[in-house]
N, C-alpha and C positions, 0 to 999 in steps of 0.2 A: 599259729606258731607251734610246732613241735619240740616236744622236750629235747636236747642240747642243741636246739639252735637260735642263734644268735646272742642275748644276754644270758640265757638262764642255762644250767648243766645240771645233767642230774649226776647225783652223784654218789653214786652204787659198788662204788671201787673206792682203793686206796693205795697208797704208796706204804707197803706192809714195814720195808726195810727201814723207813722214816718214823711211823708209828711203831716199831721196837726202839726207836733210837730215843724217842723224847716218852715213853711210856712213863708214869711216874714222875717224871719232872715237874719239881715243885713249881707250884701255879697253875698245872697243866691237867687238868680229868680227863677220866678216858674217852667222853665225848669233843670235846676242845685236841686231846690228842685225832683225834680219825679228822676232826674238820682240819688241821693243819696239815696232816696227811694230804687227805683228798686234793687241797690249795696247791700242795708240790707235785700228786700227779696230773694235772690238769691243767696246769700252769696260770691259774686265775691270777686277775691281777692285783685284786686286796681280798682283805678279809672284815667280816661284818662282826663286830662285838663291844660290848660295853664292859665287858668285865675286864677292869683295871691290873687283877693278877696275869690276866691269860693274859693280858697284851705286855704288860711287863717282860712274862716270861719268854714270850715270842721272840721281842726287841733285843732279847738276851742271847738267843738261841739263835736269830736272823736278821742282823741288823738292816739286808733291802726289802725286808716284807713292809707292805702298808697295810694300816688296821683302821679300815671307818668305823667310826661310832655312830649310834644314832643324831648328832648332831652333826656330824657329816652327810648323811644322808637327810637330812631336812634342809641344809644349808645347799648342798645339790637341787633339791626341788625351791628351793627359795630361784638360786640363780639362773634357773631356766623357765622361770613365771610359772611354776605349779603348784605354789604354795601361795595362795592367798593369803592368810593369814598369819604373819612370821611370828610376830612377835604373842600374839594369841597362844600359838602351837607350842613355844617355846615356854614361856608362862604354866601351862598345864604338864608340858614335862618335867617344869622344877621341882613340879609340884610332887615326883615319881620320883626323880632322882636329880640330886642336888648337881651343876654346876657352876663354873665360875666364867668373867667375861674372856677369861685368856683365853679359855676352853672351846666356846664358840670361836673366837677370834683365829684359833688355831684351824679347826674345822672349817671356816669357811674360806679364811686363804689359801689351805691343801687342797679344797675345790676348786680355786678360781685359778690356782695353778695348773693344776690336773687339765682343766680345761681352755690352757693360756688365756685368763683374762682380766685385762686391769682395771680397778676399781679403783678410785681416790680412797685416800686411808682415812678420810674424814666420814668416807662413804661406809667404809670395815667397821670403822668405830662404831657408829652407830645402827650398824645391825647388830653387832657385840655387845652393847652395854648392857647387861645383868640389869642395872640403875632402871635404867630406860624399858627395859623388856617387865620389870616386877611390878612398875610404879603405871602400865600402861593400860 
């Protein structure tokens, strides 16, 4: 595969008028400003970040932008059998950075939406449990 095609874009350009527009906006660095840029010129369809300001400030600035976190993207490889070890993986992430059962819970029905597909909630639950994922 060749750079911009199929999933992956490179991304060497920006949407200058958009990055004056949100430059300095609190939450926002000047790096986190050019990625939200480059998102508007290219038209991607979410954006990859864990940091809780920038996504804040996003949500503020573009209420249809989606923002995966890394618990999205784990809960994506969980639900397409790539992820052998879930609850393993998740474990040594808490370990990095703290979250909570909503948090998964959120992240993994945005995926299984994304991807129209229904899960029993008894099934969510228990890939979600904090409880179950710390104590395994």
């Amino acid at each position: 595969m060749q750079l911009d095609q199929g999933f992956y874009r490179l991304c060497t350009s920006y949407d200058s008028f958009v990055l004056s527009e949100i430059n300095g906006f609190k939450g926002i660095d000047k790096g986190e400003a050019e990625t939200y840029a480059q998102y508007r010129k290219i038209g991607a369809q979410f954006l990859i970040s864990d940091d809780k300001k920038f996504i804040n400030a996003l949500s503020y600035l573009d209420q249809s932008i989606k923002v995966f976190t890394t618990l999205h993207l784990l809960s994506w490889l969980e639900i397409l059998n790539y992820l052998e070890e879930w609850e393993k993986t998740l474990k040594t992430l808490y370990t990095v950075s703290k979250f909570s059962s909503k948090d998964i819970r959120l992240a993994y029905t945005d995926v299984l939406q994304r991807f129209g597909i229904n899960k029993p909630k008894k099934e969510v639950n228990l890939k979600s449990s904090l409880k179950k994922i710390i104590h395994s």
